[in-house]
C-alpha positions in Angstrom: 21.4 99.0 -4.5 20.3 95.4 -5.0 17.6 93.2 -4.6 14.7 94.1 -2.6 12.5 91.1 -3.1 9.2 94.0 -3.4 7.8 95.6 -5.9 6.0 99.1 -6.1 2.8 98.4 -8.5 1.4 96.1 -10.8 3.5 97.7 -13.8 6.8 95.7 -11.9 5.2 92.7 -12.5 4.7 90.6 -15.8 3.0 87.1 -15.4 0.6 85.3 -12.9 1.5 86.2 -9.2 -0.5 86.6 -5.9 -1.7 90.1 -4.5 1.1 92.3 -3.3 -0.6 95.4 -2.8 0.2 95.2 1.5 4.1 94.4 -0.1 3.9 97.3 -2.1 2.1 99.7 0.3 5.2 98.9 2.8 8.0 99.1 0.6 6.9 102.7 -0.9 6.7 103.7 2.4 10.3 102.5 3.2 11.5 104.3 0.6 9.1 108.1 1.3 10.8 107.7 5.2 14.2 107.0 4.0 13.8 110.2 1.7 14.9 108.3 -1.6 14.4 108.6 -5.0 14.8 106.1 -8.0 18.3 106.8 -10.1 17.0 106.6 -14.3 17.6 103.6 -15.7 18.4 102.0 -18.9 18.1 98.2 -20.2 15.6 95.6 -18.6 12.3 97.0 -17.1 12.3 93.4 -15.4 15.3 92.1 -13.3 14.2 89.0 -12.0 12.9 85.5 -13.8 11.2 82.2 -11.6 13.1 80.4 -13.9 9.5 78.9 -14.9 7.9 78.8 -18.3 4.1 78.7 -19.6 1.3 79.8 -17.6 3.9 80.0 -14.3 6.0 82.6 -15.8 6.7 85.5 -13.8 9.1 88.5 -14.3 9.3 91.3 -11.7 11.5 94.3 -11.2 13.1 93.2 -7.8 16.8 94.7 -8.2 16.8 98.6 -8.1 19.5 101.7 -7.3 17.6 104.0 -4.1 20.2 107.1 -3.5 19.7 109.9 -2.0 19.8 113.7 -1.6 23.2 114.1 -1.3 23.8 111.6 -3.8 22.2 113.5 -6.8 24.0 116.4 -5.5 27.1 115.3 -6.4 26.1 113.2 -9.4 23.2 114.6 -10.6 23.4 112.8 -14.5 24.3 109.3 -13.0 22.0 106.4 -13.9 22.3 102.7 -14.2 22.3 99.9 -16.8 19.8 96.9 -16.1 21.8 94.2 -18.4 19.8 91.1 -19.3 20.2 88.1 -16.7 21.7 85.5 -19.3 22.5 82.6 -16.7 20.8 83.9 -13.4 17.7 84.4 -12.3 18.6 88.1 -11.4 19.5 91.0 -14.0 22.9 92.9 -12.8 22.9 96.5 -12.2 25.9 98.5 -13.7 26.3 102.5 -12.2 27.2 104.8 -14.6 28.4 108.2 -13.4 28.4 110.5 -16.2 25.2 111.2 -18.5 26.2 112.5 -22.4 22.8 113.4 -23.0 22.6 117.0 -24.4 21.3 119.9 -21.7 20.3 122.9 -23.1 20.5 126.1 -21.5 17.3 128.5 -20.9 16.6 131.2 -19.3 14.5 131.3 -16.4 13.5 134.5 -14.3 13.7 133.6 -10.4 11.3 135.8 -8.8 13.8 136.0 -5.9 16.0 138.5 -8.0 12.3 141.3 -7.3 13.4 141.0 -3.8 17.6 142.2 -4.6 18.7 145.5 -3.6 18.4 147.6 -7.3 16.3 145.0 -8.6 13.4 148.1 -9.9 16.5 150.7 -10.5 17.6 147.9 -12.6 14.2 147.5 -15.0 13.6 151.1 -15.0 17.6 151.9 -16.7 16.8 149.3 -19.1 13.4 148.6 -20.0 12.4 152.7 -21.2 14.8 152.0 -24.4 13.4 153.7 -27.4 12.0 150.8 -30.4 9.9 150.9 -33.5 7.6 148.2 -34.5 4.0 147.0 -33.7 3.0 147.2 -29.2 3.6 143.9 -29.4 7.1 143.5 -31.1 8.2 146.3 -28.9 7.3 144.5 -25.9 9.1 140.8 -27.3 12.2 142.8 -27.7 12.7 144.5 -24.4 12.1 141.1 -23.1 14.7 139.8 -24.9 16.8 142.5 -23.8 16.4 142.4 -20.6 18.1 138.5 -20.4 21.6 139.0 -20.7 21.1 142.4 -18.1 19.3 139.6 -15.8 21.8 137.1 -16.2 24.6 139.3 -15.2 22.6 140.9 -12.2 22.3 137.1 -11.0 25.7 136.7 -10.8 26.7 139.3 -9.1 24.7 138.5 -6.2 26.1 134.6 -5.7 25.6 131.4 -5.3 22.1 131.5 -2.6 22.9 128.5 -0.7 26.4 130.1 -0.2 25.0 133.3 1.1 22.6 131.7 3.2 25.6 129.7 4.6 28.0 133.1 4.9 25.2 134.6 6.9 24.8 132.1 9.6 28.2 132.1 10.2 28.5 136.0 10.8 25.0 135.8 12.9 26.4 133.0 15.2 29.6 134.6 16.0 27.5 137.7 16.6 25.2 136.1 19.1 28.4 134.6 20.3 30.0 138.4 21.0 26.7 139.8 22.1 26.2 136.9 24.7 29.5 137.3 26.1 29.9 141.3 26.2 26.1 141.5 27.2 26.1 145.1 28.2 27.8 146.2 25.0 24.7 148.1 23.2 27.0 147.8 19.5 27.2 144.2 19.8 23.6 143.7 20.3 22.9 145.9 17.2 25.0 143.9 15.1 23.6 140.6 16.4 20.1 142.5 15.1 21.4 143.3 11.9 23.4 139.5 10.8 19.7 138.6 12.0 18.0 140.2 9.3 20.7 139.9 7.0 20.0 135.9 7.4 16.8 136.2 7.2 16.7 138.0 4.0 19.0 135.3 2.6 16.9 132.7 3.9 14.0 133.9 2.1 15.4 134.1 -1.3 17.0 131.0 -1.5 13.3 129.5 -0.1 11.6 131.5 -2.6 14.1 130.1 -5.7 13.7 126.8 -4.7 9.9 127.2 -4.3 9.4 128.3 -8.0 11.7 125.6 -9.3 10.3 123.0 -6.9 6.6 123.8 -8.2 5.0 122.9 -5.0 1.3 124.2 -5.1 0.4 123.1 -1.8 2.8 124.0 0.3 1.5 127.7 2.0 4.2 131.0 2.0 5.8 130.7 5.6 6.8 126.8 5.7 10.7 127.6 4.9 11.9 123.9 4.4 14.5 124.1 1.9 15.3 120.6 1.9 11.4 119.6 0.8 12.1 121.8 -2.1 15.4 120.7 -3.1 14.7 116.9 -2.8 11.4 117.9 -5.2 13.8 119.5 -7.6 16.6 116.8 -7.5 13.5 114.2 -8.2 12.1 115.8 -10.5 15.3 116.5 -12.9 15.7 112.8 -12.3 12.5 111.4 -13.6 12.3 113.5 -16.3 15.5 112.0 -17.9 14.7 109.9 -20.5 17.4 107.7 -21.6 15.4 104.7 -23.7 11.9 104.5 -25.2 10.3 101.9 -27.4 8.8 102.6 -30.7 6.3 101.7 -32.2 8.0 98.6 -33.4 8.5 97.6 -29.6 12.2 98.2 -30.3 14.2 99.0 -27.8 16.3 102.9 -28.5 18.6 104.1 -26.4 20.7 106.6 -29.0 20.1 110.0 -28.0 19.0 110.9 -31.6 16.7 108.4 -32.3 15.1 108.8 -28.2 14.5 112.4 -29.7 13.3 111.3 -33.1 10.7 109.0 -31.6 9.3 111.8 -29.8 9.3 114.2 -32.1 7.5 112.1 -34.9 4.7 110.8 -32.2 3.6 114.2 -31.2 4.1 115.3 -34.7 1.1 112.9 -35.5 -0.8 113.6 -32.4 -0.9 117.0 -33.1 -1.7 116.9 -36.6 -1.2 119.7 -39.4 -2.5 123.1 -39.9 -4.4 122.4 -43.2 -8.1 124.4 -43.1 -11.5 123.2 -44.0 -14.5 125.5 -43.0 -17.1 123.7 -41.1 -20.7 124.8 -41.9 -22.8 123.4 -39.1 -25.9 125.1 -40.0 -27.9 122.4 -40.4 -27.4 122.1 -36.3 -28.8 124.8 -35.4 -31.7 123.5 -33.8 -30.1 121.3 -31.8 -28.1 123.9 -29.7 -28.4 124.3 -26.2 -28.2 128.2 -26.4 -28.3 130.8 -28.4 -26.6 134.2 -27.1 -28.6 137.3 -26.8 -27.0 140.7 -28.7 -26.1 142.2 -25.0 -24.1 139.3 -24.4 -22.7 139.3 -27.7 -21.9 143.0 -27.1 -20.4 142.4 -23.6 -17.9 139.5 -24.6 -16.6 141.5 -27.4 -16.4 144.9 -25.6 -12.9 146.7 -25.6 -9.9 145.6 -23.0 -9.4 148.0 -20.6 -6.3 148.2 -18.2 -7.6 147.4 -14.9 -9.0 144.0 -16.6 -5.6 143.4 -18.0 -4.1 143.7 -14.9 -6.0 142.0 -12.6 -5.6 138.9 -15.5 -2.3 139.1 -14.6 -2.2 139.5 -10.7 -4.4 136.1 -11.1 -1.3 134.2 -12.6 0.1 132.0 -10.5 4.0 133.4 -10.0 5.7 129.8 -9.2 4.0 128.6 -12.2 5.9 126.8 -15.2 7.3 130.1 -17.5 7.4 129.6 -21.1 10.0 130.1 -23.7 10.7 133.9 -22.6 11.6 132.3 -19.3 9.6 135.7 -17.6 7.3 134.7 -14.8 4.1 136.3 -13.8 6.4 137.5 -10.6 8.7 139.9 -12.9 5.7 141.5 -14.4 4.1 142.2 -11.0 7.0 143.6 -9.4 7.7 146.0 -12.1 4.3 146.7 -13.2 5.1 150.7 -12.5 7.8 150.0 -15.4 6.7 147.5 -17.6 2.5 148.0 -16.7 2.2 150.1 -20.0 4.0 147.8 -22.7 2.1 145.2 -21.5 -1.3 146.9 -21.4 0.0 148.5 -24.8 0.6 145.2 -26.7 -2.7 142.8 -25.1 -5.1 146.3 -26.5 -3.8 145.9 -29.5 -4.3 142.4 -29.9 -8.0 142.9 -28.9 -8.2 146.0 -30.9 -6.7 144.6 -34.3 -7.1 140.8 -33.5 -3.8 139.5 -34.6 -1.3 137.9 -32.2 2.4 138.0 -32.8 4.0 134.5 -33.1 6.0 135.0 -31.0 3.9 135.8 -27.8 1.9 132.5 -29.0 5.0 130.3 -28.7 4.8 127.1 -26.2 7.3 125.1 -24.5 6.6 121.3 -24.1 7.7 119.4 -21.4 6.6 115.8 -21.1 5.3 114.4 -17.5 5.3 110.8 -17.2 1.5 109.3 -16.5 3.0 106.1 -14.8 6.1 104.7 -12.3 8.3 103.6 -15.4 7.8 105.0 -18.6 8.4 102.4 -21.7 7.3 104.3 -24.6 5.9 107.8 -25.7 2.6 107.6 -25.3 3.1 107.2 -21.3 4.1 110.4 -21.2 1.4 113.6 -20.5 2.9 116.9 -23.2 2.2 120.0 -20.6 2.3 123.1 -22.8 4.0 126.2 -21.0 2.4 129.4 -22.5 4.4 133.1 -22.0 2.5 135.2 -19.6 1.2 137.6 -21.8 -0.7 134.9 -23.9 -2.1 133.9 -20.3 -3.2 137.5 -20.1 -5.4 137.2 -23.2 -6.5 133.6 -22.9 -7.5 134.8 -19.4 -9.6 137.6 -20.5 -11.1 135.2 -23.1 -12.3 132.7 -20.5 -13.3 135.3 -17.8 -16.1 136.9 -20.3 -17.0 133.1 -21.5 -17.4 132.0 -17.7 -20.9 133.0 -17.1 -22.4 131.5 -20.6 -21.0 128.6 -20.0 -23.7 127.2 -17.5 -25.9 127.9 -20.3 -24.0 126.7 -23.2 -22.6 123.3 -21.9 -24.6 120.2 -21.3 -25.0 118.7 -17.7 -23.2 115.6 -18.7 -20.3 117.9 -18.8 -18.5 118.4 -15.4 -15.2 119.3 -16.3 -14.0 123.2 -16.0 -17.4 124.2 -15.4 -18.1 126.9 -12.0 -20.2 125.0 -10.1 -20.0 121.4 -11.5 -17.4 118.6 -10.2 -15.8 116.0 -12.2 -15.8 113.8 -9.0 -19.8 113.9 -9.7 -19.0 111.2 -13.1 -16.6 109.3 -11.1 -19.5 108.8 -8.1 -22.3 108.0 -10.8 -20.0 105.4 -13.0 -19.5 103.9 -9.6 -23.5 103.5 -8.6 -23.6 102.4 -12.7 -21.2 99.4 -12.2 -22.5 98.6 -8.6 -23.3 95.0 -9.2 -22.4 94.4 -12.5 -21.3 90.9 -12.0 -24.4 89.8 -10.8 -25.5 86.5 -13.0 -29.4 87.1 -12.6 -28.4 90.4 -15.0 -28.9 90.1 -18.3 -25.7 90.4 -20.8 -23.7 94.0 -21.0 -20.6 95.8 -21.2 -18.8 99.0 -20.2 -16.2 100.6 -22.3 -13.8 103.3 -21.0 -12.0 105.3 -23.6 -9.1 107.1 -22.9 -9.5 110.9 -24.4 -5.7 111.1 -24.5 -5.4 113.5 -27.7 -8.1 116.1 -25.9 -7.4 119.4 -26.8 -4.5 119.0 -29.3 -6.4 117.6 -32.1 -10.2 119.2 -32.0 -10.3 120.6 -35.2 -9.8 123.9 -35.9 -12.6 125.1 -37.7 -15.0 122.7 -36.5 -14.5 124.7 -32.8 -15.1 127.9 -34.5 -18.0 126.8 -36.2 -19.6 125.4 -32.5 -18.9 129.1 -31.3 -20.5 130.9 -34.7 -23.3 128.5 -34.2 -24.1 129.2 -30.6 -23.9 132.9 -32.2 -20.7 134.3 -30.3 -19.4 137.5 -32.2 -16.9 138.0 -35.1 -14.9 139.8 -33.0 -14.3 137.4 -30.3 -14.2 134.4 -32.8 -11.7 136.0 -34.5 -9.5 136.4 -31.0 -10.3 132.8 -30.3 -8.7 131.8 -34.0 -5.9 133.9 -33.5 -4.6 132.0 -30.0 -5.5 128.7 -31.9 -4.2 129.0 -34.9 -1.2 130.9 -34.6 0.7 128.9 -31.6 4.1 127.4 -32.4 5.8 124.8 -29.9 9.6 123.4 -29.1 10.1 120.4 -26.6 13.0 120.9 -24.1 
């Protein structure tokens, strides 16, 4: 806590000042090898003044709270005021210990629990209830039933790090007994089984933190709990937001009017859902390909199990759930139980091509795009889908993945087999190799940031592209459906 005298990027810095990316470079590396994280922070992005005016003004973020693991362990919703300077050149920093910001309980499936003694005993008791409705309302509602029965089987198992703790206690005093009554053949047993009693506690407590720590890149078999629970502790910390600017440049920090602002900019990012039918007919001859009647037939062919199934053993288990809170890892585990509601409600989606809301609902969390976030549009909305919409989106883009080579332009590198994004980034480089040469005559480069993307293409103007390149009724209609019928909550 206190002034540094660095900075980490050029966002810490407001005026004229010299180059202090070497500066920069050193302190961020203090602070990786130190294993420290930023505490959230409300007030003053900019702690320190030169006391200068004019041209020679410079403001930089100099003062700053570091803690550590332990730290956010035991006060995990402290932050810190940054409180204007008045008289000095450096802003004071007050510590707050208690955040009264509003935390909403969800729940979240830990595919740990697959690996619990009773775990498939459990699912089959419960899950084979008797329902009416459509596949796919019976299939919301055994979810739904299933949480409390999950919740309680949770609990009954303890607290992980606990366990883990419990377990290496009984296998050291074991070793301890088995090394000094060596030739007793029961004491070396039991030093066997604390062994794999630890081990197996070990491994769920790795495997919890994994999924919650969302660590891509780190391979099954590297067991460092602390690497996931310092991601997790960061995380939760950065993505507490306790101030944002509006539009105004006004400063909030209420809780209700930090929500309000977000709600109302994605509100008009996202637009409405009024219609208007696109007739691009007049296009026709400008598009790139037009699908033959066997691929038509092919894309809109029936869903059969084995493809639904091997959608869903393609999903990612430590990925983000949605609002069901039910990973891919549930479903896989008790696929012999739950394999036939699930195949039962993505058939007849397919079959009658309408989607339940409910299995279309998205959960938005917000990901910051920069160091310190000021206002809402530094913040990147990630939409977490339920598994079961992954299923069907899934099949949609595995039959679309071989047209698209013939239906997208070259220019287009982006989620495309076969074609890198990198490829742009390499040619806009040779482009601007150069460009300040004086002997070149006059030009300019713009670089637009595509920051609304997906959420606002229209509608109707996507489904007439895909009824002009001649895709089928059939699967335009499923494409409408997961378009049109998605409903999202922020969290």
């Amino acid at each position: 806590m206190g002034d540094y005298n660095a900075v980490l990027d050029d966002s810490e810095v407001n005026g004229f000042a010299a180059d202090t990316s070497t500066s920069n470079a050193e302190f961020l590396e203090c602070i990786t090898e130190s294993e420290l994280t930023h505490l959230p922070f409300t007030g003053a992005n900019f702690t320190w003044h030169n006391c200068s005016d004019g041209e020679r003004s410079l403001w930089k973020r100099l003062d700053r709270m570091l803690v550590n693991e332990a730290w956010l362990v035991k006060w995990p919703q402290s932050k810190y005021i940054s409180t204007y300077p008045r008289t000095s050149d450096h802003s004071p920093l007050i510590l707050q210990g208690q955040d009264n910001q509003v935390n909403i309980s969800m729940f979240r499936f830990d595919n740990y629990m697959t690996k619990m003694p009773g775990f498939q005993r459990l699912v089959e008791e419960h899950w084979r209830q008797e329902d009416n409705g459509t596949d796919m309302y019976i299939l919301t509602r055994k979810l739904k039933a299933m949480k409390p029965i999950f919740r309680k089987f949770r609990k009954t198992h303890g607290d992980l790090s606990h366990n883990v703790q419990q377990a290496a206690n009984f296998l050291q005093q074991a070793q301890l007994l088995a090394q000094e009554f060596k030739h007793e053949a029961i004491l070396l047993q039991l030093e066997k089984c604390c062994r794999m009693i630890y081990c197996k506690a070990t491994t769920m407590e790795v495997n919890m933190l994994k999924q919650r720590a969302k660590l891509a890149w780190l391979k099954g078999g590297d067991n460092c709990s602390k690497i996931f629970f310092r991601k997790i502790t960061a995380r939760r910390a950065s993505q507490r937001v306790y101030q944002i600017q509006n539009e105004d440049g006004h400063l909030l920090t209420e809780y209700t009017a930090v929500t309000g602002e977000f709600v109302n900019y994605f509100k008009k990012l996202f637009g409405g859902s009024q219609r208007q039918p696109q007739n691009l007919d007049h296009l026709q001859t400008f598009a790139r390909y037009i699908i033959s009647e066997d691929e038509a037939t092919l894309i809109s062919s029936p869903v059969h199990r084995q493809e639904i199934k091997e959608a869903l053993f393609d999903i990612n288990e430590d990925s983000a759930p949605g609002p069901d809170g039910f990973s891919s890892g549930f479903y896989k585990a008790s696929w012999a139980v739950t394999g036939d509601d699930v195949c039962r409600a993505v058939m007849e989606f397919f079959n009658r091509g309408r989607l339940l809301k409910q299995l279309n609902a998205t959960l938005i969390t917000l990901v910051p795009k920069v160091q310190l976030p000021t206002k809402v549009g530094d913040f990147r909305p990630i939409s977490c889908c339920n598994v079961v919409y992954k299923i069907i989106t899934k099949i949609l883009v595995r039959r679309m993945q071989p047209l698209l080579e013939k239906l997208v332009d070259n220019c287009q590198n982006a989620f495309v087999p076969g074609r890198s994004i990198s490829d742009n980034v390499l040619l806009a480089q040779e482009l601007l190799s150069g460009y300040n040469q004086k002997k070149l005559p006059p030009r300019c480069t713009i670089k637009v940031d595509l920051q609304k993307a997906y959420d606002m293409v229209n509608w109707d103007y996507l489904l007439a592209v895909l009824r002009l390149f001649k895709f089928p009724n059939r699967f335009i209609l499923w494409v409408e459906q997961c378009i049109t019928t998605a409903s999202s909550q922020s969290h």
